[in-house]
VOPAGU-2260 file (C-alpha; in pm, 1 decimal, decimal comma):
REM VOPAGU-2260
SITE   aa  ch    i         X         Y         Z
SITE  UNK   A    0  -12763,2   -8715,3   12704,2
SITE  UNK   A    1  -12426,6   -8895,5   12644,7
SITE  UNK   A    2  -12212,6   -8932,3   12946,6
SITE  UNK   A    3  -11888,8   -8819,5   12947,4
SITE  UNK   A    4  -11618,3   -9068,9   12950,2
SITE  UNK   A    5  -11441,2   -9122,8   13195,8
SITE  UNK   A    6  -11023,4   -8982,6   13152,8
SITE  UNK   A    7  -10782,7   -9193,8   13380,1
SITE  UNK   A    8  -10654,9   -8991,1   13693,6
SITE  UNK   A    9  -10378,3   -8799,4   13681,7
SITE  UNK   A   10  -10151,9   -8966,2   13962,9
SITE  UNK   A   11   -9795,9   -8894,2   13892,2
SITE  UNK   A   12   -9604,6   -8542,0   13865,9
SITE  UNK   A   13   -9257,2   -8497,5   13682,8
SITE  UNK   A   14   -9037,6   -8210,8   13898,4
SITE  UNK   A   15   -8742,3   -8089,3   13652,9
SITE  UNK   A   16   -8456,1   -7976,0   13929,2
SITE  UNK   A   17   -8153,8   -8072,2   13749,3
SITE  UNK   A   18   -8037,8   -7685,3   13656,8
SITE  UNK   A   19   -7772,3   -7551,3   13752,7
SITE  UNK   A   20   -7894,6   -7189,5   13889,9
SITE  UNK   A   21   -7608,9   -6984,5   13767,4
SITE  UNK   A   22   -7831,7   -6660,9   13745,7
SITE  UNK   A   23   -7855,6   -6722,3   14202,3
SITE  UNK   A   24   -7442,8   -6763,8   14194,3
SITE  UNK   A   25   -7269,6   -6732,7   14434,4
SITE  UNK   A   26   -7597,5   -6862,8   14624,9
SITE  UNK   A   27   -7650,5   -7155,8   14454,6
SITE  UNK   A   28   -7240,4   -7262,8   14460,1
SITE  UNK   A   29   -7317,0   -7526,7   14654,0
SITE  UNK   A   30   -7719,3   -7522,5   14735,8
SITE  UNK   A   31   -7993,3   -7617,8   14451,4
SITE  UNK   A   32   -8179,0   -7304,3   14334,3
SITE  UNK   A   33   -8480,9   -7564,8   14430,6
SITE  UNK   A   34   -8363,8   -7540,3   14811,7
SITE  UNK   A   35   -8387,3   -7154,5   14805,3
SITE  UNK   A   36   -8648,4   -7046,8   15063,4
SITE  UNK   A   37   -8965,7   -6801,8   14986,7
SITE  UNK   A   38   -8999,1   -6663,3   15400,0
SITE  UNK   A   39   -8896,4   -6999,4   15521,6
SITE  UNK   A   40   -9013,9   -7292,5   15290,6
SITE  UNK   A   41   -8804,5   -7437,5   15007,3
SITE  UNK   A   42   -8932,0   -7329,1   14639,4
SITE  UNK   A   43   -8946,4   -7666,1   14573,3
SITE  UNK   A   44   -9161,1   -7736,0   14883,6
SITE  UNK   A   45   -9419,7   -7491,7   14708,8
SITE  UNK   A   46   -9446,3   -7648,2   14369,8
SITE  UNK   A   47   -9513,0   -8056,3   14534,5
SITE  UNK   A   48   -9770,3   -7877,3   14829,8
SITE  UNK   A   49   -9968,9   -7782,3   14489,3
SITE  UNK   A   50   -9927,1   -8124,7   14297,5
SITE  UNK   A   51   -9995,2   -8297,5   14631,0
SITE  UNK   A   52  -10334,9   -8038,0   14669,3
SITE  UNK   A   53  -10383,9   -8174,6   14329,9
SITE  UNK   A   54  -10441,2   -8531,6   14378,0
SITE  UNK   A   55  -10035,7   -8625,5   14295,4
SITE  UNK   A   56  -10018,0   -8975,1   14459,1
SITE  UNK   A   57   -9628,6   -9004,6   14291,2
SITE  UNK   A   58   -9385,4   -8724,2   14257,0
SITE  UNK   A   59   -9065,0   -8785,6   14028,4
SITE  UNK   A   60   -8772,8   -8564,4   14063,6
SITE  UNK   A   61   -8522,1   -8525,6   13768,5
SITE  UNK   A   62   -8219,0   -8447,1   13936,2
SITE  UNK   A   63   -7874,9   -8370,5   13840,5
SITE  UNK   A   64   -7566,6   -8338,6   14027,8
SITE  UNK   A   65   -7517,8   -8131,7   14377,4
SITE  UNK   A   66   -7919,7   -8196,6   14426,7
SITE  UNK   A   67   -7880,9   -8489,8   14679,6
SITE  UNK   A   68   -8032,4   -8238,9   14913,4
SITE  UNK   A   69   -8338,9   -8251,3   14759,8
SITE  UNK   A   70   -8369,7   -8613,8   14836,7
SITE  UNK   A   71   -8293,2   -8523,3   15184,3
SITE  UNK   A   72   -8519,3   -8249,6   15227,0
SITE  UNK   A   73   -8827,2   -8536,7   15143,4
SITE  UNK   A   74   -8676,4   -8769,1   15361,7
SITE  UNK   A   75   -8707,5   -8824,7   15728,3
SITE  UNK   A   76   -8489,2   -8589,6   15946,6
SITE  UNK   A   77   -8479,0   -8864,0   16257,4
SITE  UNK   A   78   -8163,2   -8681,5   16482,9
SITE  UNK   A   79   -8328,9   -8351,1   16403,6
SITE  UNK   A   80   -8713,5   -8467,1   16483,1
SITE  UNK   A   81   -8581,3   -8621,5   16803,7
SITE  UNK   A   82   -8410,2   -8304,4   16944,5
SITE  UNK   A   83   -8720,0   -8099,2   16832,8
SITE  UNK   A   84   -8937,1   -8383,8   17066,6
SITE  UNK   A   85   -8703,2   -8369,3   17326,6
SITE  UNK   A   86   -8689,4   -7937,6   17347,0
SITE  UNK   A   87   -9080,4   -7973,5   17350,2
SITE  UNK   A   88   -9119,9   -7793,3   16994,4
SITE  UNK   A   89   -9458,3   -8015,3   16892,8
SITE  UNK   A   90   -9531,6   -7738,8   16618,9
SITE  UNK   A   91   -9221,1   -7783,8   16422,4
SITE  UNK   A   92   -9293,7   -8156,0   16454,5
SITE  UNK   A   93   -9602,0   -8120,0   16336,2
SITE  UNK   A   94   -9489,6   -7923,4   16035,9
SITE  UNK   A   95   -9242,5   -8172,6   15956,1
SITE  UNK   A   96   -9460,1   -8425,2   15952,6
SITE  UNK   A   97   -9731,6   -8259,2   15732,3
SITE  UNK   A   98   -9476,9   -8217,5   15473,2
SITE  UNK   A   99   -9299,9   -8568,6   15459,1
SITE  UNK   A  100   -9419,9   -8786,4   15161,7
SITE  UNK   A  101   -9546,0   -9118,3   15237,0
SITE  UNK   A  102   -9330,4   -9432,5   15195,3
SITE  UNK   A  103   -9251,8   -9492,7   14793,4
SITE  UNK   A  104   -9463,1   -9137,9   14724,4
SITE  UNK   A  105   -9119,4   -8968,6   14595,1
SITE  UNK   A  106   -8868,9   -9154,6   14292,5
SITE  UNK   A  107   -8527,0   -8993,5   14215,9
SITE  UNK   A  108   -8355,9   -8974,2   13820,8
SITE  UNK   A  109   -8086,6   -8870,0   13680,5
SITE  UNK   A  110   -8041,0   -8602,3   13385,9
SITE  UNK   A  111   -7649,3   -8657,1   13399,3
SITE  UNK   A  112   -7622,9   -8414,1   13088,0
SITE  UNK   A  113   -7822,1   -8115,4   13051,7
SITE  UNK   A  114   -8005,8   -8123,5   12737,2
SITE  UNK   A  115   -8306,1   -7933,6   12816,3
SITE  UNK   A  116   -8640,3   -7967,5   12965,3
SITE  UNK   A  117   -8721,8   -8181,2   12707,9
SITE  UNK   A  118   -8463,7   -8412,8   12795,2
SITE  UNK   A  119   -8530,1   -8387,8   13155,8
SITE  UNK   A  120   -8916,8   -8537,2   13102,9
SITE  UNK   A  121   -8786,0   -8778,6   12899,2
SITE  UNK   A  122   -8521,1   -8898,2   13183,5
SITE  UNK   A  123   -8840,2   -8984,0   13362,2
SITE  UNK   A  124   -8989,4   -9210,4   13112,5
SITE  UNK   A  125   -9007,3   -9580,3   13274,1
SITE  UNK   A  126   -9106,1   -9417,3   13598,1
SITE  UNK   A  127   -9404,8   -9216,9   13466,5
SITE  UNK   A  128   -9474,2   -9523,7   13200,3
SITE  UNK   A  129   -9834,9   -9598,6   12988,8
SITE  UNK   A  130  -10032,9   -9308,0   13187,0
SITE  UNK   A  131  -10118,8   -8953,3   13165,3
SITE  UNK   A  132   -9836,1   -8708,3   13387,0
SITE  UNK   A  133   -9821,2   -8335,2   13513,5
SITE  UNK   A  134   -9508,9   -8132,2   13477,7
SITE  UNK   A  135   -9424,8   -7874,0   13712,9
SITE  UNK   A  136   -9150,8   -7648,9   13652,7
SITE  UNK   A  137   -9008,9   -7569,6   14036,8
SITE  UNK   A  138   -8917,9   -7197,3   13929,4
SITE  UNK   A  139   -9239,8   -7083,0   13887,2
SITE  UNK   A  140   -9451,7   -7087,7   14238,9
SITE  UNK   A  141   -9864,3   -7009,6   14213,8
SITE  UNK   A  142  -10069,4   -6802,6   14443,4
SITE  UNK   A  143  -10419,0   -6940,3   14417,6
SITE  UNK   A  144  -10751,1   -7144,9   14531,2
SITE  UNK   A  145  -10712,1   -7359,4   14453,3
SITE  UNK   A  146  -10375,4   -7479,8   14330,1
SITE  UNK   A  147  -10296,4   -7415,6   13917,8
SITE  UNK   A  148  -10303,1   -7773,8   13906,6
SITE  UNK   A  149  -10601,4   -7868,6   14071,1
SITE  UNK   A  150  -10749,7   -7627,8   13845,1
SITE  UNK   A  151  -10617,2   -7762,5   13557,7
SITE  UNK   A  152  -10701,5   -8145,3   13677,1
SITE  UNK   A  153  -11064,1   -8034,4   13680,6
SITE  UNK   A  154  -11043,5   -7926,4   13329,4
SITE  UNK   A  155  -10869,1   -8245,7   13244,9
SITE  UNK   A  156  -11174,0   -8447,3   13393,8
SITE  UNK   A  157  -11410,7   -8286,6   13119,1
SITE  UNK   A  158  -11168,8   -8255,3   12812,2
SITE  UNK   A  159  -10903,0   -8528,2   12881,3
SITE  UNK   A  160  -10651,1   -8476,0   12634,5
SITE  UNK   A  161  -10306,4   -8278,1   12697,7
SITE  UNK   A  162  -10371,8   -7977,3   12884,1
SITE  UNK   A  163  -10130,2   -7607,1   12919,4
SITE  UNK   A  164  -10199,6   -7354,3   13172,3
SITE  UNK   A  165  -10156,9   -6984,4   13035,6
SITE  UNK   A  166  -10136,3   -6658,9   13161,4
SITE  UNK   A  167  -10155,2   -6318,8   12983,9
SITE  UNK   A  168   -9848,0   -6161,1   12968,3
SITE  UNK   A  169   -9753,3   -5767,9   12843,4
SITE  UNK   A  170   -9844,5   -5811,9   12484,9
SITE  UNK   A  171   -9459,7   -5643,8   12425,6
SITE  UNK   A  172   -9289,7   -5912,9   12620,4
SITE  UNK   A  173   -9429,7   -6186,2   12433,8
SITE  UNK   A  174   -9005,3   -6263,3   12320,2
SITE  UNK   A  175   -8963,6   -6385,0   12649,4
SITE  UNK   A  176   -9223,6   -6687,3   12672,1
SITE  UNK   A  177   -9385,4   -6953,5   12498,6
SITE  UNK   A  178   -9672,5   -6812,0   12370,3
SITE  UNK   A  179   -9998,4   -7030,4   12198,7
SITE  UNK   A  180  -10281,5   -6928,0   12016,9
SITE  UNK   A  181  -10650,3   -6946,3   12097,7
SITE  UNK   A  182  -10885,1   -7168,3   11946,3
SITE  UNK   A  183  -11306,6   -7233,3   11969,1
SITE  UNK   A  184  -11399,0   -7250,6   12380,6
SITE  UNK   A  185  -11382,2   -7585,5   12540,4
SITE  UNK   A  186  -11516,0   -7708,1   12881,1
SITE  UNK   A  187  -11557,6   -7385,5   13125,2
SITE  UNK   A  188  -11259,6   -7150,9   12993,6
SITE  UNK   A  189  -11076,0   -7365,6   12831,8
SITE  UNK   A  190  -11011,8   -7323,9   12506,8
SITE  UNK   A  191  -10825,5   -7539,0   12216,9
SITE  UNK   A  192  -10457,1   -7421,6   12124,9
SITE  UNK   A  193  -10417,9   -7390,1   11816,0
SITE  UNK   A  194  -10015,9   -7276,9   11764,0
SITE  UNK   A  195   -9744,0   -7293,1   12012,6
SITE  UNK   A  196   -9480,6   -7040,9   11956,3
SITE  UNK   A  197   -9134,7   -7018,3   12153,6
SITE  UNK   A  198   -9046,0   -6644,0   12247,9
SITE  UNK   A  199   -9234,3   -6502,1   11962,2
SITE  UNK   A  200   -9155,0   -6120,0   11844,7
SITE  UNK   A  201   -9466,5   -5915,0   11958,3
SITE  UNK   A  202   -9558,3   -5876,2   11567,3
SITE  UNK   A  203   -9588,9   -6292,1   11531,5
SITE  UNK   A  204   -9701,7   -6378,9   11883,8
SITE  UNK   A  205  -10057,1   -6550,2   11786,3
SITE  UNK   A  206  -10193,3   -6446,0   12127,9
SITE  UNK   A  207  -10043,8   -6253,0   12473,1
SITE  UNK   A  208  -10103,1   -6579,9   12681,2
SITE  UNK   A  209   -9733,5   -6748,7   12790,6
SITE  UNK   A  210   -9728,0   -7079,3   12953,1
SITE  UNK   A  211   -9678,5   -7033,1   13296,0
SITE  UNK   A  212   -9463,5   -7380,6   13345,7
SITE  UNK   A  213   -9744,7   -7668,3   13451,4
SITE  UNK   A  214   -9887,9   -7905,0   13186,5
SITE  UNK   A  215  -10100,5   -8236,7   13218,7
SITE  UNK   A  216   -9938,6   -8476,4   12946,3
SITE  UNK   A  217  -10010,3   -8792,4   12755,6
SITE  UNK   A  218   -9737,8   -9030,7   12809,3
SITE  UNK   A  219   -9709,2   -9021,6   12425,9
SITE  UNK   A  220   -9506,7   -8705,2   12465,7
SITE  UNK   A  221   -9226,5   -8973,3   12529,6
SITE  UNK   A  222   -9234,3   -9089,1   12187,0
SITE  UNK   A  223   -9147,4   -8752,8   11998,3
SITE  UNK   A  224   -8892,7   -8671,7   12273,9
SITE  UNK   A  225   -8740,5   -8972,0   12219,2
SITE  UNK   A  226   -8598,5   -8862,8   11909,7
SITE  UNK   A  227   -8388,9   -8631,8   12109,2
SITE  UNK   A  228   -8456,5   -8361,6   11787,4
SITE  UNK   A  229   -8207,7   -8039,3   11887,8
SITE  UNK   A  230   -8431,2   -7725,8   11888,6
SITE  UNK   A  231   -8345,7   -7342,1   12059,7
SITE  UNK   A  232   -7997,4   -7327,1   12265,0
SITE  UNK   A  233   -7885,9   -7728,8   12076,3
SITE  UNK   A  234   -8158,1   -7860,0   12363,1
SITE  UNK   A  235   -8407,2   -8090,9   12319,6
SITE  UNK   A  236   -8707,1   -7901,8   12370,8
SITE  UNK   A  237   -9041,1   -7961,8   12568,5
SITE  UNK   A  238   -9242,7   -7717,7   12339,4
SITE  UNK   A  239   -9106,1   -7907,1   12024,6
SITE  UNK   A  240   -9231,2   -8215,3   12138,5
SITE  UNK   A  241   -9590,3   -8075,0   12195,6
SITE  UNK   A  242   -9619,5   -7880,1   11879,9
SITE  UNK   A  243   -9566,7   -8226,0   11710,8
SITE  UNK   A  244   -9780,1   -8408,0   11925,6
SITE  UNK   A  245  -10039,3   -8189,5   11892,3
SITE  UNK   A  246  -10063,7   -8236,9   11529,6
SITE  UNK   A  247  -10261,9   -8593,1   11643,1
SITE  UNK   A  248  -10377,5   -8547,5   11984,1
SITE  UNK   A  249  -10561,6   -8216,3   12139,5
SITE  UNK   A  250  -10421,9   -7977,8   12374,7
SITE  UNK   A  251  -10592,5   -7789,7   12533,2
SITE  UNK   A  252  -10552,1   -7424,9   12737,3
SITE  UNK   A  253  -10696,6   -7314,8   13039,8
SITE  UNK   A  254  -10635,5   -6972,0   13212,9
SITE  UNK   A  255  -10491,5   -6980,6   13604,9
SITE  UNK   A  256  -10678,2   -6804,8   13829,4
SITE  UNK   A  257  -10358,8   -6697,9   14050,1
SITE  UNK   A  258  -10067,2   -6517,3   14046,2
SITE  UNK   A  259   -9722,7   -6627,2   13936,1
SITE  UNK   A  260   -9385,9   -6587,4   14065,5
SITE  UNK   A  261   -9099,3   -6680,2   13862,5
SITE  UNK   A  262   -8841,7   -6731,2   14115,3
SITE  UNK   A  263   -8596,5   -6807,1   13791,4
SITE  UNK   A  264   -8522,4   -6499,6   13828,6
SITE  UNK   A  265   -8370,8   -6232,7   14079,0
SITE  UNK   A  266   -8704,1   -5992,3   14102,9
SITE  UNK   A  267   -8935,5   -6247,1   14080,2
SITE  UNK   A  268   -8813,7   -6429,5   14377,2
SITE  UNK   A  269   -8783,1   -6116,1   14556,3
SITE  UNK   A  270   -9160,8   -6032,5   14514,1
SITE  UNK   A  271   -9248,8   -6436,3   14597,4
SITE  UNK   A  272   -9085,1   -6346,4   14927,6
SITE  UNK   A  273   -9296,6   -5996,9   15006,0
SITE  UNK   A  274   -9653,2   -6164,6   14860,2
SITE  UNK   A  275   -9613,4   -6524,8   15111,5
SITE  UNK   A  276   -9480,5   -6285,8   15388,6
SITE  UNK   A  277   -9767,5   -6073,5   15392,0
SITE  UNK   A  278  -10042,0   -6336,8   15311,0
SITE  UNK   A  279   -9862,9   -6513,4   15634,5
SITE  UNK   A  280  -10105,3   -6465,7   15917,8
SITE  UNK   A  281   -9786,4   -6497,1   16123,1
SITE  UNK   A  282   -9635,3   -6237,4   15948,8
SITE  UNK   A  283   -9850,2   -6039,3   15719,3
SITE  UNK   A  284   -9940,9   -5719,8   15918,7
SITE  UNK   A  285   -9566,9   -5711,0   16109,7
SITE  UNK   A  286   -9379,4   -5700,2   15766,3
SITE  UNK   A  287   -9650,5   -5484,4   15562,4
SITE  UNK   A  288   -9570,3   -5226,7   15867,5
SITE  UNK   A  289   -9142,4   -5309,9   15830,1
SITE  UNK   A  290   -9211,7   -5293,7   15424,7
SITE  UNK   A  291   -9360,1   -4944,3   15436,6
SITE  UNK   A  292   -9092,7   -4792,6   15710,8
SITE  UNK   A  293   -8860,8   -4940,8   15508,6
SITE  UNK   A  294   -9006,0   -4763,2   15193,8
SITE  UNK   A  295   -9058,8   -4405,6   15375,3
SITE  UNK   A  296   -8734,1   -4419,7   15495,2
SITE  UNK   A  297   -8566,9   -4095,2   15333,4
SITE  UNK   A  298   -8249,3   -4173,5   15141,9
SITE  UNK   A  299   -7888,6   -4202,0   15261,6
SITE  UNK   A  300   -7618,6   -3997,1   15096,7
């Protein structure tokens, strides 16, 4: 029996937070839509927890302007950790601790212009340099066990190769995602992609399955969206890039085992906030009971 080689580890995560928000106005004025809390931890808190879970020894965070709070969230709080010691509040310490990256774990870029997620990976080019990457797109948090992209990593291990995690979507909504098609089975339920189709009509959607915003990349991505190529909206597009790459390298699909909030928009970071409250055990059975009374309540005129 032939072993199977082994692919090189997957150590360093790309974070696209440069966007502006403008659907969270007038929340996100003067706060990153990143910063916005699901119960009472940062979306963007989510999204590294999972890459961390992962095996993510590096996170990179394309940044724009009016995200310097970002940085600060990862960095040490030393005025605020030494009133929590001195008020006795060891939990919140311990929390903050858990969550604060190691020394040189977190690297900060620049977008300046916004030209797409495309352009954002490519921003972090010399920092992610001659290795395979993830990309995690901070709007979309994952309930799940384990993480999206620990499951994905473990499909990595046996295919290597460039790797999309998909989720079935409402065969009639198939105009709002990207969409691929399904090819022969890989390792477990993987399967090869065979098309990848932005925001598809229902009628030439080759599949229901969207990507759900995390992908394990070569770092030969870089080279095709280099060429800065305009696609949908004038932006230099992520999906472009792969649909070209993929005409010499394999990609790969694999189905998360989770649920998916897109905190993007308005509902979907409405029901992130109910689903973490009530799988809180802090919180869970308190707010299913204020949910329902809430819900029974008979209406106002």
């Amino acid at each position: 029996m032939v072993a199977k080689p082994m692919q090189p580890p997957i150590r360093k995560a790309v974070f696209p937070v440069a966007g502006l928000g403008t659907r969270f106005l007038p929340a996100t004025k003067a706060m990153p839509k990143e910063m916005l809390t699901v119960v009472d931890r940062p979306l963007i808190q989510y999204v590294v927890d999972e890459a961390r879970a992962a095996g993510i020894e590096h996170c990179i965070f394309v940044t724009g302007r009016n995200k310097g709070v970002i940085e600060d969230h990862f960095d040490q709080a030393t005025e605020l950790e030494a009133t929590l010691k001195e008020r006795g509040r060891t939990e919140a310490l311990a929390e903050l601790a858990r969550d604060l990256p190691s020394p040189g774990m977190t690297s900060f870029t620049r977008q300046q212009v916004p030209h797409g997620l495309g352009h954002a990976v490519w921003c972090a080019r010399d920092i992610v340099g001659n290795e395979p990457f993830a990309v995690l797109l901070p709007d979309m948090i994952m309930q799940g066990e384990p993480g999206c992209l620990a499951q994905m990593v473990e499909v990595y291990r046996q295919t290597g190769g460039n790797i999309i995690a998909v989720e079935a979507a409402d065969p009639q909504m198939t105009h709002h995602y990207g969409i691929v098609g399904v090819g022969e089975k890989a390792a477990g339920e993987a399967f090869r992609i065979t098309a990848m189709v932005e925001k598809p009509k229902p009628a030439d959607a080759p599949s229901n399955l969207f990507i759900n915003g995390r992908y394990i990349l070569q770092p030969t991505i870089f080279e095709h969206l280099g060429r800065h190529a305009r696609g949908a909206g004038n932006e230099i597009q992520l999906t472009d890039a792969m649909i070209e790459l993929a005409k010499s390298e394999s990609f790969y699909g694999t189905r998360f085992k989770g649920r998916t909030f897109d905190c993007g928009s308005k509902l979907g970071f409405l029901s992130a906030n109910v689903a973490f409250a009530l799988a809180r055990p802090d919180l869970g059975k308190d707010f299913a009971a204020a949910a329902r009374a809430l819900l029974d309540e008979p209406k106002k005129h």
